[in-house]
VOGUNU-273329 format. One record per atom (N, C-alpha, C): residue in one letter; y negated, x, z negated; residue number from 1; atom name. Coordinates in pm, 1 decimal. Example, Ala and Ser with C-alpha at 12.3 -4.5 7.8 and 13.67 -1.06 7.14 Angstrom:
% residues 2
+--------+----------+----------+----------+-----+-------+
! residu !       py !       px !       pz ! num ! atome !
+--------+----------+----------+----------+-----+-------+
!      A !    569.0 !   1319.0 !   -780.0 !   1 !     N !
!      A !    450.0 !   1230.0 !   -780.0 !   1 !    CA !
!      A !    330.0 !   1320.0 !   -780.0 !   1 !     C !
!      S !    225.0 !   1285.0 !   -708.0 !   2 !     N !
!      S !    106.0 !   1367.0 !   -714.0 !   2 !    CA !
!      S !     -3.0 !   1290.0 !   -787.0 !   2 !     C !
+--------+----------+----------+----------+-----+-------+
END
This chain:
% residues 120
+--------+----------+----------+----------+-----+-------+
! residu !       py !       px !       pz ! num ! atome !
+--------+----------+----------+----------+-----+-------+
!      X !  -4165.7 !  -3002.0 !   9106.7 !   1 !     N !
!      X !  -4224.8 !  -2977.4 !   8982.6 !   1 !    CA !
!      X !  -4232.7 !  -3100.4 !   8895.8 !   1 !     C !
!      X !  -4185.7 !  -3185.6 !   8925.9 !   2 !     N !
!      X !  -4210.6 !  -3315.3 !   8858.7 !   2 !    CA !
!      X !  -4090.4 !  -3321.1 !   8826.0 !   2 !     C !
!      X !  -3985.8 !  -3242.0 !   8847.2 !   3 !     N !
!      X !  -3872.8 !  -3301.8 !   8768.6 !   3 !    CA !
!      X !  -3834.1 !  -3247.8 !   8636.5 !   3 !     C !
!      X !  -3808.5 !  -3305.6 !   8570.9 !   4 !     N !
!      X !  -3776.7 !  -3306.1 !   8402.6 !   4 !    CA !
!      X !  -3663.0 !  -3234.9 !   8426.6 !   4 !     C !
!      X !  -3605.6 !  -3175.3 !   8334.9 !   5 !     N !
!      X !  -3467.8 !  -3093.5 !   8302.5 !   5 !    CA !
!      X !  -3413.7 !  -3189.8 !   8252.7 !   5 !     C !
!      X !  -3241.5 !  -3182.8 !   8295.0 !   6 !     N !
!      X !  -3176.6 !  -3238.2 !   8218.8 !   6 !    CA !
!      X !  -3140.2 !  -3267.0 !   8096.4 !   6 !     C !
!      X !  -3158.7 !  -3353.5 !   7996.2 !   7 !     N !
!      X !  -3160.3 !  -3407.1 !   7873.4 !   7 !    CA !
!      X !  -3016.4 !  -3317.2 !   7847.5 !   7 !     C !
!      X !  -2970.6 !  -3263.6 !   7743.3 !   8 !     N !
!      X !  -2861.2 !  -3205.1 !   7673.1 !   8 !    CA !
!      X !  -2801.9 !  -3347.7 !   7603.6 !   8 !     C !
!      X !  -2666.7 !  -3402.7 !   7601.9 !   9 !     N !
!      X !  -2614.0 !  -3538.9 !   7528.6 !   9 !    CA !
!      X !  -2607.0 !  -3460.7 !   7415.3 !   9 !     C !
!      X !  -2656.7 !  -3551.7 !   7308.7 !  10 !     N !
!      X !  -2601.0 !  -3514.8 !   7154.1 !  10 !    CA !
!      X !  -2439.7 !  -3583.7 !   7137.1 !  10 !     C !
!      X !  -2437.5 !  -3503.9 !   7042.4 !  11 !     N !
!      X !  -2269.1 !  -3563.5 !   6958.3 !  11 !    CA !
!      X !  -2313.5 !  -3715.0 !   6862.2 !  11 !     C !
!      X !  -2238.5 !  -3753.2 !   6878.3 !  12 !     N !
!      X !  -2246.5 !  -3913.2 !   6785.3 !  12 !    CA !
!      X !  -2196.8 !  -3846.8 !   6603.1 !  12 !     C !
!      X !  -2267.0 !  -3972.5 !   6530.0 !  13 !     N !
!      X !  -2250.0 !  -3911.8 !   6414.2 !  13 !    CA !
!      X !  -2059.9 !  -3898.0 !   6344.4 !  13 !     C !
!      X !  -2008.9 !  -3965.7 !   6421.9 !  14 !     N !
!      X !  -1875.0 !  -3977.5 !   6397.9 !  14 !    CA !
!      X !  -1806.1 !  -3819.2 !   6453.7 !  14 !     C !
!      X !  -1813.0 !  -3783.3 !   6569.7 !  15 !     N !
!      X !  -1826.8 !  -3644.3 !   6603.1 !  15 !    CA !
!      X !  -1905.5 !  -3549.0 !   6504.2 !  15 !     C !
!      X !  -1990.0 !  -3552.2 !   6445.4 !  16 !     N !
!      X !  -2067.9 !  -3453.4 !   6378.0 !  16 !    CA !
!      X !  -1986.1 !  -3429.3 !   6237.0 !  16 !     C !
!      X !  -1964.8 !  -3516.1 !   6195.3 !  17 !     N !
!      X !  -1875.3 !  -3532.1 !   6028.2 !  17 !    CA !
!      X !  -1797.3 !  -3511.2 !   6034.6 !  17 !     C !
!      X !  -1697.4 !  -3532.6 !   6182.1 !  18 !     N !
!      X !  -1539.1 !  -3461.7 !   6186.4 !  18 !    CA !
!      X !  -1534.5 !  -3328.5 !   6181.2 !  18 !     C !
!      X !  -1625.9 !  -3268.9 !   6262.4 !  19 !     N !
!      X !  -1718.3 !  -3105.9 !   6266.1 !  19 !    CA !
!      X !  -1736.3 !  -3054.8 !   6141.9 !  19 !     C !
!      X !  -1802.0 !  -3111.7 !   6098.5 !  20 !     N !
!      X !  -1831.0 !  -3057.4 !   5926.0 !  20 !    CA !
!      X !  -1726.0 !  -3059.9 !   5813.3 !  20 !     C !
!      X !  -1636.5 !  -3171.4 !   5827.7 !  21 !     N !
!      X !  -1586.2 !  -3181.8 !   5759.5 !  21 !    CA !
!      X !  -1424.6 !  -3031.2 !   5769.3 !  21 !     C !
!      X !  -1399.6 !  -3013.3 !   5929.3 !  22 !     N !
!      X !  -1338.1 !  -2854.9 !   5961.4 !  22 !    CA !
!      X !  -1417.0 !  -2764.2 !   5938.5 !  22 !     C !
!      X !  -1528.3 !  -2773.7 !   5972.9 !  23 !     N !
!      X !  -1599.2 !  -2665.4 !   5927.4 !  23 !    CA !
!      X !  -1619.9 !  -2614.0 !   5794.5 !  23 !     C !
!      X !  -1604.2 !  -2764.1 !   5672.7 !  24 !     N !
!      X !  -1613.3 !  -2675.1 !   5529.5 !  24 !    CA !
!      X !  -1431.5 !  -2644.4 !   5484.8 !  24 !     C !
!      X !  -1342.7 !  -2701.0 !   5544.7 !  25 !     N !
!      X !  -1184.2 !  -2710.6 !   5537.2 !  25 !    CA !
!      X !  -1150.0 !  -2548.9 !   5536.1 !  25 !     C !
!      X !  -1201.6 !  -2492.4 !   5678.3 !  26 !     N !
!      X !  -1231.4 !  -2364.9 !   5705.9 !  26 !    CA !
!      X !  -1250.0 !  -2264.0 !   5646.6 !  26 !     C !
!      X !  -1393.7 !  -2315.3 !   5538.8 !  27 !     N !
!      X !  -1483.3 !  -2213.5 !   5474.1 !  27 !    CA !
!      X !  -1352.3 !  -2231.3 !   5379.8 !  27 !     C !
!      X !  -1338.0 !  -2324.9 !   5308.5 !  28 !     N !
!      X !  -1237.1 !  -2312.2 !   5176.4 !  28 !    CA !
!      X !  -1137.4 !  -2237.2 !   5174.5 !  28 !     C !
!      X !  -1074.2 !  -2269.9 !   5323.4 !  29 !     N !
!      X !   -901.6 !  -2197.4 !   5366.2 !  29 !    CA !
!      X !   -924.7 !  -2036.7 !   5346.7 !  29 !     C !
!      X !  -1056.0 !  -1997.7 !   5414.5 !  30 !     N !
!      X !  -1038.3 !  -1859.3 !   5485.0 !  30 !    CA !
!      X !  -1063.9 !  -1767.3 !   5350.6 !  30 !     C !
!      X !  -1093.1 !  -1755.2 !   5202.4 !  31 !     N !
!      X !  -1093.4 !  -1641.2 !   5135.4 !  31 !    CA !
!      X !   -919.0 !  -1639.0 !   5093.4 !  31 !     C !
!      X !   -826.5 !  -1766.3 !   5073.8 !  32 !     N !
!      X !   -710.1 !  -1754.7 !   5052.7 !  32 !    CA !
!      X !   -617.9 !  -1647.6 !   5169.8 !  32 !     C !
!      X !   -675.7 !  -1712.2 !   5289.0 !  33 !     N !
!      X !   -577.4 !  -1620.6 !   5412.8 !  33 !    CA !
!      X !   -641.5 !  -1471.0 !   5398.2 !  33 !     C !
!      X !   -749.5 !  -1454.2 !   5385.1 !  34 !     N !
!      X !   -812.0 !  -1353.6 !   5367.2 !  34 !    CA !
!      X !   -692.1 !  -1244.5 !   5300.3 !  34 !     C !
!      X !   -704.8 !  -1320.0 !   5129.8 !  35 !     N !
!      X !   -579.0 !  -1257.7 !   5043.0 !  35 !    CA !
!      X !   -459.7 !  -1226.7 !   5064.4 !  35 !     C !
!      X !   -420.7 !  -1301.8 !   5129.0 !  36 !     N !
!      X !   -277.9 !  -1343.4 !   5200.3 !  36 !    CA !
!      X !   -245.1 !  -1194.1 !   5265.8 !  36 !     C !
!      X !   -343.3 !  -1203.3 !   5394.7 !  37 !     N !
!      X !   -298.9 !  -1116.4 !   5491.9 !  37 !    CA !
!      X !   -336.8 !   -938.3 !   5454.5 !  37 !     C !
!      X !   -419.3 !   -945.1 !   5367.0 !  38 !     N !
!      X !   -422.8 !   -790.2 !   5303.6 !  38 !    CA !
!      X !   -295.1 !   -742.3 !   5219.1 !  38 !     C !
!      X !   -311.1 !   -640.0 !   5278.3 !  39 !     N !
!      X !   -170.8 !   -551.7 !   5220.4 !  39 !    CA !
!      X !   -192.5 !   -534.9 !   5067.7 !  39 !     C !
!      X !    -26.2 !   -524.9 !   4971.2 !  40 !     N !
!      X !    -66.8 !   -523.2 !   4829.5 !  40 !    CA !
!      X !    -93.9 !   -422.2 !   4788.6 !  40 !     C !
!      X !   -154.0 !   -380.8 !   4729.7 !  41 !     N !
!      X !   -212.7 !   -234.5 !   4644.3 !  41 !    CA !
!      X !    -39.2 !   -176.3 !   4564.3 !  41 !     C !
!      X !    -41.8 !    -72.3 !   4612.6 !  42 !     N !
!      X !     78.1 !     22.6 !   4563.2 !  42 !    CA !
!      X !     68.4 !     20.1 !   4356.0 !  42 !     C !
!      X !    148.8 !    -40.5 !   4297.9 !  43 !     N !
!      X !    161.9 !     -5.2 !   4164.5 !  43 !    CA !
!      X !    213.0 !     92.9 !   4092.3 !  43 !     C !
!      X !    215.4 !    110.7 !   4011.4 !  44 !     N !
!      X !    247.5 !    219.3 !   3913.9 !  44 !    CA !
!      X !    362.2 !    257.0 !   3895.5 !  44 !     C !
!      X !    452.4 !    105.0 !   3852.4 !  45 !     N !
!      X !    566.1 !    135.1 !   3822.9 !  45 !    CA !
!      X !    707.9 !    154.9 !   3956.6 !  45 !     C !
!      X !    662.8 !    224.8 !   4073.7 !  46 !     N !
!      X !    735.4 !    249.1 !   4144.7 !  46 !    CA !
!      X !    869.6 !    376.6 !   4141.5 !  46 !     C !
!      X !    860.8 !    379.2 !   4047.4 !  47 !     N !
!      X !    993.6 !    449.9 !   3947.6 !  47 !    CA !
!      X !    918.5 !    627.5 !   3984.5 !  47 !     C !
!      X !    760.1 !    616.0 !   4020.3 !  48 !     N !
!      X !    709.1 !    793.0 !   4020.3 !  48 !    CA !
!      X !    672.1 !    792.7 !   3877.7 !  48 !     C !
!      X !    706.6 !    714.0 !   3755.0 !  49 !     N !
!      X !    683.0 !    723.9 !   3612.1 !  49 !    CA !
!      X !    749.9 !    618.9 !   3560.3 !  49 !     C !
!      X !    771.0 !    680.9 !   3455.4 !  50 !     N !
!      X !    859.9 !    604.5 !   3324.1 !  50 !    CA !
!      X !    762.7 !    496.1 !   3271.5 !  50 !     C !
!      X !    826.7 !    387.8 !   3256.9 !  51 !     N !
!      X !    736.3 !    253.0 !   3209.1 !  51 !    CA !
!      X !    746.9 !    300.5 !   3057.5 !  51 !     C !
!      X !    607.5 !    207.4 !   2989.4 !  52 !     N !
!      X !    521.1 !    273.1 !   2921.1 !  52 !    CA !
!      X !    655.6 !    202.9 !   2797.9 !  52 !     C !
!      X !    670.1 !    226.6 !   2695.5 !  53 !     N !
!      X !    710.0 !    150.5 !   2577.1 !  53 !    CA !
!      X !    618.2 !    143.9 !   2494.7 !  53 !     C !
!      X !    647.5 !     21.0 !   2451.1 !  54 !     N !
!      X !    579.0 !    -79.5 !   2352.4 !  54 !    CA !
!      X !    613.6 !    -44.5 !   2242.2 !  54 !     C !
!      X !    541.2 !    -22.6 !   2133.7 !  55 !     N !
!      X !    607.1 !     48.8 !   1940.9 !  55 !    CA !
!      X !    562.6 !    -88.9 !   1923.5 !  55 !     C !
!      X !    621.8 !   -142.5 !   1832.0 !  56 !     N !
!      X !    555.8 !   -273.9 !   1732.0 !  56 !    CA !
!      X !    577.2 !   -205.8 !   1596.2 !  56 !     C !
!      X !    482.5 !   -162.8 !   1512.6 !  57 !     N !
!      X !    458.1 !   -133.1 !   1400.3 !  57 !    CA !
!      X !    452.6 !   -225.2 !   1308.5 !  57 !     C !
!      X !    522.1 !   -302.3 !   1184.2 !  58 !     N !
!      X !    475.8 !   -364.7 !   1119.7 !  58 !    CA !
!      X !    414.7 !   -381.3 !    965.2 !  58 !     C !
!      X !    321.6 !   -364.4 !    919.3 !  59 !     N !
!      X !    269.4 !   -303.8 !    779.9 !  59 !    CA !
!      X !    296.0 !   -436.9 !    679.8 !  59 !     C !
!      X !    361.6 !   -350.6 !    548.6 !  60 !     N !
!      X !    405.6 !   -455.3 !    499.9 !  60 !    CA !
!      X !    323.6 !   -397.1 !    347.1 !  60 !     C !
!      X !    244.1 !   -491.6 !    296.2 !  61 !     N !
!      X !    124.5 !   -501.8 !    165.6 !  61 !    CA !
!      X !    192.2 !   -515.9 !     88.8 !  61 !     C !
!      X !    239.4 !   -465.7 !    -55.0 !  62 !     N !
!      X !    274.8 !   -524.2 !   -165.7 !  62 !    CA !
!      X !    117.2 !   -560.1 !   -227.1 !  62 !     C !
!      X !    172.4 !   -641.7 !   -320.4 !  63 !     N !
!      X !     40.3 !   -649.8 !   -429.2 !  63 !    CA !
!      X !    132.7 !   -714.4 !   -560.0 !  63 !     C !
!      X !     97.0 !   -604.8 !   -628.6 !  64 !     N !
!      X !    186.1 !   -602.0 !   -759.9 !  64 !    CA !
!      X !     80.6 !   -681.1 !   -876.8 !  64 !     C !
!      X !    108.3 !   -746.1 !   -955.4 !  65 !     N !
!      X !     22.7 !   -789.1 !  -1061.1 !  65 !    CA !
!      X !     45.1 !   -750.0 !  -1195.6 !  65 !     C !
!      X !    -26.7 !   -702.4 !  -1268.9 !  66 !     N !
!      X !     36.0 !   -698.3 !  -1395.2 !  66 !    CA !
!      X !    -83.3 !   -738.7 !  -1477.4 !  66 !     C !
!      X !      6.9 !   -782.1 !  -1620.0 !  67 !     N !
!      X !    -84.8 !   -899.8 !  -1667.8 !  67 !    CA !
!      X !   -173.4 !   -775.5 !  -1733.4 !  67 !     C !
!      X !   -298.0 !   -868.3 !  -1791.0 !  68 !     N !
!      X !   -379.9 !   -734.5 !  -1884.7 !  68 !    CA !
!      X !   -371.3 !   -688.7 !  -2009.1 !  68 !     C !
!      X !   -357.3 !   -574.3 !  -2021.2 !  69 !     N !
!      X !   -345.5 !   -522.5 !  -2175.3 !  69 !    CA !
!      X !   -390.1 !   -580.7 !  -2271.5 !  69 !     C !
!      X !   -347.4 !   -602.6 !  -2373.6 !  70 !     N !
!      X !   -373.3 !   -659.8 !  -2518.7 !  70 !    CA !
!      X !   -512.6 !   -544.6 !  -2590.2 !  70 !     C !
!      X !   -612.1 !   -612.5 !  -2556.8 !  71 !     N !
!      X !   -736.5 !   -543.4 !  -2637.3 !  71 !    CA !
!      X !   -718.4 !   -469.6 !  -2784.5 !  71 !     C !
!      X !   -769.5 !   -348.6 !  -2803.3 !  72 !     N !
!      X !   -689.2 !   -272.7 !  -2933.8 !  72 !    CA !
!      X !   -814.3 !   -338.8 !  -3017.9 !  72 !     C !
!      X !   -752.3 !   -423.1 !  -3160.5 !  73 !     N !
!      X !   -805.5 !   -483.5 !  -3240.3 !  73 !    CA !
!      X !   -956.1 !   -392.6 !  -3258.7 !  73 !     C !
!      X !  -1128.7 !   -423.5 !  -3358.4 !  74 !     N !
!      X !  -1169.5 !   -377.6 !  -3388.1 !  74 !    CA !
!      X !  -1203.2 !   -368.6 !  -3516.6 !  74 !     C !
!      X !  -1222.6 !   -194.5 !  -3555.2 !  75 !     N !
!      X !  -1210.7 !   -141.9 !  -3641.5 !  75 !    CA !
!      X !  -1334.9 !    -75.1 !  -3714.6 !  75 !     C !
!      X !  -1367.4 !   -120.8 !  -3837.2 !  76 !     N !
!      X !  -1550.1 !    -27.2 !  -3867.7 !  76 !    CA !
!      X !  -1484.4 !     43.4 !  -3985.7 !  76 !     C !
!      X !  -1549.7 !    167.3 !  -3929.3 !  77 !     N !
!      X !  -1538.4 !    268.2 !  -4029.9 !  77 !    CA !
!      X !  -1655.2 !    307.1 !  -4113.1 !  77 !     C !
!      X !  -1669.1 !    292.5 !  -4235.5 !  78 !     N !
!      X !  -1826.5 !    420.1 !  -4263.0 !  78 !    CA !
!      X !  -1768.7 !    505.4 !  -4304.2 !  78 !     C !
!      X !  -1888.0 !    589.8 !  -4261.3 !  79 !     N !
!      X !  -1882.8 !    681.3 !  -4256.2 !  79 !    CA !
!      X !  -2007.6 !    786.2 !  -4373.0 !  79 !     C !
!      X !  -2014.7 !    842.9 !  -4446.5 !  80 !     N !
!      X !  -2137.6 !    897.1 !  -4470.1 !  80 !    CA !
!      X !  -2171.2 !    835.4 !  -4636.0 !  80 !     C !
!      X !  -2202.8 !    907.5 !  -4713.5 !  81 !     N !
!      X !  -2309.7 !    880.2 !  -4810.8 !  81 !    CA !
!      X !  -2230.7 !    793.6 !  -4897.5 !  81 !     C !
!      X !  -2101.7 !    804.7 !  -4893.5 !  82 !     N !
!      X !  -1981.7 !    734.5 !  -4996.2 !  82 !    CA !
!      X !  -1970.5 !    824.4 !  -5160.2 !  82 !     C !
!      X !  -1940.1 !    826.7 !  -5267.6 !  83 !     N !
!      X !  -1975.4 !    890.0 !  -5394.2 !  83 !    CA !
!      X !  -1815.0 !    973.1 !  -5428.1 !  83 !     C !
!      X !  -1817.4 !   1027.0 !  -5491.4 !  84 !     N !
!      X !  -1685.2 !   1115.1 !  -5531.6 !  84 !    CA !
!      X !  -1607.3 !   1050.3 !  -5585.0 !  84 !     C !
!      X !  -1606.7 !    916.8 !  -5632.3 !  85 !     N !
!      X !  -1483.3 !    858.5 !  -5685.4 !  85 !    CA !
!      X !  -1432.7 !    708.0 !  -5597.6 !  85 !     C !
!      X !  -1495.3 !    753.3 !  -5462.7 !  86 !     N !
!      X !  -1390.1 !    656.3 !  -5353.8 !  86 !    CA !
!      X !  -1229.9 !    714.0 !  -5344.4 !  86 !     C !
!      X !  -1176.5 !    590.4 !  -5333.7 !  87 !     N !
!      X !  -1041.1 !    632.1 !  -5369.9 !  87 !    CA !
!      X !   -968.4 !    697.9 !  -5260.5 !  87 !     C !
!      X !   -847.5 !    773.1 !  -5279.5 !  88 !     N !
!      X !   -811.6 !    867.9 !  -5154.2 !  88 !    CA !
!      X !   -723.4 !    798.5 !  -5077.0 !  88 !     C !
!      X !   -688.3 !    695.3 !  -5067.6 !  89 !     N !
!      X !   -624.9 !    624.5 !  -4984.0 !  89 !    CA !
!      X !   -674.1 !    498.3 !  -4966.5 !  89 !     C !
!      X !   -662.6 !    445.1 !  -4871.6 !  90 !     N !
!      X !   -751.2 !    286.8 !  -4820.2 !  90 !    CA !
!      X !   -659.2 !    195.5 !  -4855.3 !  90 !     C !
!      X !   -689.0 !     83.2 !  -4965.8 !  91 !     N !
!      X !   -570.7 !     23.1 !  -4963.7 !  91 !    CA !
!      X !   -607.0 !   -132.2 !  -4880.2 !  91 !     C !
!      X !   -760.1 !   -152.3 !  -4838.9 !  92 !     N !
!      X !   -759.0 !   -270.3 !  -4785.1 !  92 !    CA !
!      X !   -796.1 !   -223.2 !  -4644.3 !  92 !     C !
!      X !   -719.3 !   -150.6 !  -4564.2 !  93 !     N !
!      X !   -687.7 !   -126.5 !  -4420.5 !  93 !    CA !
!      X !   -600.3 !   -294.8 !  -4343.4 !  93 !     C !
!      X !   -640.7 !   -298.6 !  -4273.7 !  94 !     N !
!      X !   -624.4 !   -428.5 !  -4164.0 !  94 !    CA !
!      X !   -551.6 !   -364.7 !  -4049.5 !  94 !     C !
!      X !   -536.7 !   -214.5 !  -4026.7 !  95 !     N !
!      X !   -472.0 !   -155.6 !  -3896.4 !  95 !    CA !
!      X !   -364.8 !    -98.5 !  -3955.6 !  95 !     C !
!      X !   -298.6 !    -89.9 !  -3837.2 !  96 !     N !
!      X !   -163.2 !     -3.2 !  -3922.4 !  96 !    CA !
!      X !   -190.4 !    139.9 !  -3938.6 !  96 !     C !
!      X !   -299.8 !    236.0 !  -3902.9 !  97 !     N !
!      X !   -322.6 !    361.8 !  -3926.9 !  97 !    CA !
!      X !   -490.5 !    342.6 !  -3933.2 !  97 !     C !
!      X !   -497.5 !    437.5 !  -4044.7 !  98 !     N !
!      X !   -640.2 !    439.1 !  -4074.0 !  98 !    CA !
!      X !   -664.0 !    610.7 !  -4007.1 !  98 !     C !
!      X !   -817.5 !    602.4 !  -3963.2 !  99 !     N !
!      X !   -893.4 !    733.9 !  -3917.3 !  99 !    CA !
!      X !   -930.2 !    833.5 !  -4021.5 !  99 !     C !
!      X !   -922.2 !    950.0 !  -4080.3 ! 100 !     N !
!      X !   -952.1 !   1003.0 !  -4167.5 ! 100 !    CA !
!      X !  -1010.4 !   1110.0 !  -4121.9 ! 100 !     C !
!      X !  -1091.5 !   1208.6 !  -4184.1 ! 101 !     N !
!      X !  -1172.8 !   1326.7 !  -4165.3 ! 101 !    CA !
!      X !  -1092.0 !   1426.1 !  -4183.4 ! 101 !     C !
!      X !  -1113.1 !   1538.2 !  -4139.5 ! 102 !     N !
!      X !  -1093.9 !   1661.2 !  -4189.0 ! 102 !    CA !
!      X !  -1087.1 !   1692.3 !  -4379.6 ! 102 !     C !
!      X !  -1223.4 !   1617.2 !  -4406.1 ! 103 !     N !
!      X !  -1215.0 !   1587.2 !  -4549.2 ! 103 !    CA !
!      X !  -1125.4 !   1500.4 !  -4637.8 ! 103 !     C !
!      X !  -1110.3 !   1410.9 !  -4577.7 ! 104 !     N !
!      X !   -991.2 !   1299.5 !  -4599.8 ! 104 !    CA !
!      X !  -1043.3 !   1186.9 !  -4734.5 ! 104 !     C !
!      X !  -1251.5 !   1170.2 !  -4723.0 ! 105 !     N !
!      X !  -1307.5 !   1134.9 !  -4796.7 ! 105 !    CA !
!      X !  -1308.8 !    979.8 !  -4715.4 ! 105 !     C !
!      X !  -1307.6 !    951.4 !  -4626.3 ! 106 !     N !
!      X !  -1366.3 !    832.0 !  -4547.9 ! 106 !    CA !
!      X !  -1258.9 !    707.2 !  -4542.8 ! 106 !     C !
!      X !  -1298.5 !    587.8 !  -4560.3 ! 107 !     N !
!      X !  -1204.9 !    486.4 !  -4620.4 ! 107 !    CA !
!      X !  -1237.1 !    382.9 !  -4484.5 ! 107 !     C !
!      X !  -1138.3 !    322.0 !  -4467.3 ! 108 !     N !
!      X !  -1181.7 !    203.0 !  -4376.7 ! 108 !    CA !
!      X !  -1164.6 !     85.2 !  -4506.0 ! 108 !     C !
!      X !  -1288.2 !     15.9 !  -4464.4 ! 109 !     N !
!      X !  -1305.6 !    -88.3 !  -4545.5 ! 109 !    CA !
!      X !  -1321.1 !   -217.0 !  -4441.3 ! 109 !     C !
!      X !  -1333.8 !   -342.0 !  -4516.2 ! 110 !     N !
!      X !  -1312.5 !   -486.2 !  -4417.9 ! 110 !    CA !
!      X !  -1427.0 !   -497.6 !  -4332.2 ! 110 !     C !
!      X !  -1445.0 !   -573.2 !  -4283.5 ! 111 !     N !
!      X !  -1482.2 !   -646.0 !  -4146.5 ! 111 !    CA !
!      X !  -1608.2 !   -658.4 !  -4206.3 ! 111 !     C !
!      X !  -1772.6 !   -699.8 !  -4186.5 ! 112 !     N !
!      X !  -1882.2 !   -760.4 !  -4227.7 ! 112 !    CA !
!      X !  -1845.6 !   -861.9 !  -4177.7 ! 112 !     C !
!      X !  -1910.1 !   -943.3 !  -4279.5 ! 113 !     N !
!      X !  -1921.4 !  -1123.6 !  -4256.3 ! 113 !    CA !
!      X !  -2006.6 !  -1136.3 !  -4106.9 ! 113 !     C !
!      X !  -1988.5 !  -1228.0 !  -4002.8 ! 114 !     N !
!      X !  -2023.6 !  -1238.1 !  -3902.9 ! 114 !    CA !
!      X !  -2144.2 !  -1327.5 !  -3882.3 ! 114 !     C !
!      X !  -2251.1 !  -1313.7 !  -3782.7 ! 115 !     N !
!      X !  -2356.7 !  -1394.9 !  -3836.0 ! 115 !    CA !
!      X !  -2374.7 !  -1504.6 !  -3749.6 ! 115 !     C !
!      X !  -2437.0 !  -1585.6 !  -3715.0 ! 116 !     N !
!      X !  -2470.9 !  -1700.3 !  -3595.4 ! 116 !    CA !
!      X !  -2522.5 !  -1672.0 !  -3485.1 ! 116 !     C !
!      X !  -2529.8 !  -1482.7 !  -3485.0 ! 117 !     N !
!      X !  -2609.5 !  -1508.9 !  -3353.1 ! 117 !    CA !
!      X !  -2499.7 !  -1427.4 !  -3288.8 ! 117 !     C !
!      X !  -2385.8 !  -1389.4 !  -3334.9 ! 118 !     N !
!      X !  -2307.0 !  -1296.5 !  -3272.3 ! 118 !    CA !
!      X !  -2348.4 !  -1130.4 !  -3274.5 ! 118 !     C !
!      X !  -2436.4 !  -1107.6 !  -3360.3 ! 119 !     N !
!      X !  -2479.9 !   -999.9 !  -3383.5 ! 119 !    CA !
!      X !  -2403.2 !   -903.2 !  -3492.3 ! 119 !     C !
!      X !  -2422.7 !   -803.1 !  -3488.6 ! 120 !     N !
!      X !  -2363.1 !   -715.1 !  -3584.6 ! 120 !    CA !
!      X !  -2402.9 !   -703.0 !  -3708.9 ! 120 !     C !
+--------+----------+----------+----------+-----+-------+
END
């Protein structure tokens, strides 16, 4: 009863790091062999279907410009409350066609003088 059990020898640290160092070599190697040795998954194109074709569509934008219309000059007419001896034809018209009534009483006359504030 007095005798002690035999002491177990440890590994020296030079032994222990060679260990570890296969041991993580190992861990790294084994998900590659892993891959390796599994069979490949059956694909598609094993001639049980026609490979897919590719369309390349390509959209082509015009963009046309055209310059902007020439603004139609402006024109004041009165209208209203003119006397019976306005004359029947406009002779100081500025457009090449004057607007006339049904009556054929209404004259285009000139422009009003313009004021400083841009007002009418």
């Amino acid at each position: 009863m007095t005798d002690t059990p035999a002491r177990r020898r440890r590994l020296s640290r030079r032994a222990l790091r060679a260990l570890a160092w296969v041991a993580g070599g190992l861990a790294f190697a084994s998900p590659f062999a892993a891959l390796t040795a599994a069979p490949r998954p059956a694909t598609a194109g094993d001639g049980a279907s026609p490979r897919r074709v590719i369309i390349v569509r390509k959209i082509t934008r015009r963009i046309v410009v055209h310059p902007a219309p020439e603004p139609l000059p402006v024109r004041y007419v009165y209208v209203g409350g003119g006397s019976s001896s306005a004359p029947s034809s406009p002779s100081t018209s500025s457009s090449s066609s004057s607007s006339s009534s049904s009556t054929g009483s209404s004259a285009v006359a000139a422009a009003p003088a313009s004021t400083s504030t841009g007002g009418s």
